[in-house]
N, C-alpha and C positions, 0 to 999 in steps of 0.2 A: 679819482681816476676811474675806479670800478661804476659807479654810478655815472659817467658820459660816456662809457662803452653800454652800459646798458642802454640809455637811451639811446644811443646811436643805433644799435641792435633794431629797438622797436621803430623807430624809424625808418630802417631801410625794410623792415619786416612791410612794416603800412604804405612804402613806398614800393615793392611788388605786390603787393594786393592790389591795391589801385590799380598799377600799369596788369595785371590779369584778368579786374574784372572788366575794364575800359575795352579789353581787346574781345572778352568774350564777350561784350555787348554789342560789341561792331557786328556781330554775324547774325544778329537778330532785326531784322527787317521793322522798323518804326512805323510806317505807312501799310503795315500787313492786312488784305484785304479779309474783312471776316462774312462770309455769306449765311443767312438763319433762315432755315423753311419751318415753318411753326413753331418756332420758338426755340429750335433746335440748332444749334450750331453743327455747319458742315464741311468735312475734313477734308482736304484731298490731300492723299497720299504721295501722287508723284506731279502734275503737275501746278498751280498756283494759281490764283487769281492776280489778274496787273490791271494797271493802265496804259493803255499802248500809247502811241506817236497821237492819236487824235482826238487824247482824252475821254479812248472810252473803255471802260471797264470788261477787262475779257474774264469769262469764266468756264472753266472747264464742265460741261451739261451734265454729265454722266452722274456724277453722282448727287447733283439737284436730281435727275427723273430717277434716281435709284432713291431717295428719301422721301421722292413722294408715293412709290411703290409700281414706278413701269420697270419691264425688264429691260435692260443693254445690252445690246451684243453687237459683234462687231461679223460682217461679213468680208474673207478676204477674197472671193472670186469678185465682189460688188465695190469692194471697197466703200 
């Protein structure tokens, strides 16, 4: 009796692990685009690289011309 309530235990133990690590996988992007300027992998903090509606690859510039050393800046009278 003591010994199929333990397995039972470990059981249902293995059987939320599973169903935790399955759902914190779901939130990680499989297809995640990775952009590299010299060898460097480059990060962007807020928004992503995709592939839009016409299969093509959008990438946010900013911090590509910020890894190769131009300055960014954003004017708001000019937009």
């Amino acid at each position: 009796m003591k010994k199929s309530r333990s397995l039972s235990i470990i059981l249902v133990i293995i059987l939320i692990t599973t169903i935790l690590a399955t759902i914190a996988m779901a939130d990680v992007p499989t297809n995640a685009i990775q952009v590299y300027v010299n060898s460097k992998q480059i990060t962007f903090p807020d928004a992503q690289p995709f592939i839009d509606n016409n299969n093509r690859c959008q990438v946010p510039i900013r911090f590509i011309a910020e890894s190769l050393g131009y300055k960014v800046e954003w004017n708001q009278e000019k937009r």
